[in-house]
N, C-alpha and C positions, 0 to 999 in steps of 0.2 A: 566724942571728939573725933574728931578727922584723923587719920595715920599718912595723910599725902604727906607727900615727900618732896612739894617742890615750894616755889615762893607763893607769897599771897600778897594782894593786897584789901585794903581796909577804905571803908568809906562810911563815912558819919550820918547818919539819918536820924534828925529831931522831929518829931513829933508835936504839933500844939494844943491835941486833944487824940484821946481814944481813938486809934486808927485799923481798920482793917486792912492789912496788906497785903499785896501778890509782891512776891521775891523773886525773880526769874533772873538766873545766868544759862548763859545758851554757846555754846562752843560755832563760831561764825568761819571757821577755818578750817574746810573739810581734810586738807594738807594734813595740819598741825594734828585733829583727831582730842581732842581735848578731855578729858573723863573730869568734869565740871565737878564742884561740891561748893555747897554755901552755908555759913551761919550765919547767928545773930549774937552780938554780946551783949552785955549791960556796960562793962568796961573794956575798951580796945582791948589791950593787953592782959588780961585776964582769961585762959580759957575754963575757968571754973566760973566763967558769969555767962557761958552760953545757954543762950533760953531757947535756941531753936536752932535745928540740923538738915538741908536739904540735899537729898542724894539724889540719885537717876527716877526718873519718873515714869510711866507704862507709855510702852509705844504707844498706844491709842488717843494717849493725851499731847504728844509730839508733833509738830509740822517740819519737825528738822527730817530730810531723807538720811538714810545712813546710818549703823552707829547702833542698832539697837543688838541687844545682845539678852537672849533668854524674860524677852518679852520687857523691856525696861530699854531707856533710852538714857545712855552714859554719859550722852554728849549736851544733857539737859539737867537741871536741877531747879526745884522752884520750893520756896515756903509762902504758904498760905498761914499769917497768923492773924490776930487781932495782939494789937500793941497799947499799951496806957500812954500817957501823953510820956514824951522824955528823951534823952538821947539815947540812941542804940548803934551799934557798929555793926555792919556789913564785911564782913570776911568772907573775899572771894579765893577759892583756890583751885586744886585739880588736883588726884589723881595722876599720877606719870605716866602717861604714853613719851612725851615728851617731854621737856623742863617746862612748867608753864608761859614762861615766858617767851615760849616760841609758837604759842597760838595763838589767835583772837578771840576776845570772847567778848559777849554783851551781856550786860547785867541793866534790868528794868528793872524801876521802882514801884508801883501804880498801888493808889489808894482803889479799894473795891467799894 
């Protein structure tokens, strides 16, 4: 489970068959400085039904400038899962540098 401490928001992704996924949120507001985090549920409002956790990812794997901190990039998080067909919840959050809701961020969905 995540310990950030600011708002999230939640976004629904159904599934029509066994999918492989790329998860990306990416802090788009060099200002704001974003320390990005992502999961996955099985039920919104349940964090005892999170199947999957994305934190910061190795600078090597980043195109964001900026932001990396002890070889990992704060300002990015991605999960790579395979998923069964079904609904699952996207919980975007952050991290506090600042409230989250005072930075931009993007979040991509892409079947692999």
């Amino acid at each position: 489970m995540s310990d950030a401490e600011s708002n999230d928001a939640t976004f629904a992704l159904t599934l029509a068959e066994p999918t492989m996924v790329d998860i990306d949120l990416r802090d788009i507001d060099p200002e704001a400085a974003v320390d990005t985090i992502v999961y996955v549920r099985r039920v919104c409002d349940a964090a005892d039904t999170q199947i999957a956790c994305g934190d910061d990812i190795p600078c090597s794997e980043s195109d964001i400038s900026g932001g990396c901190d002890r070889g990992v990039q704060v300002r990015q998080s991605r999960i790579r899962a395979r998923l069964e067909a079904g609904t699952y919840f996207i919980v975007v959050d952050a991290l506090v540098y600042r409230d989250f809701d005072c930075g931009e961020v993007e979040l991509r969905v892409d079947a692999l």
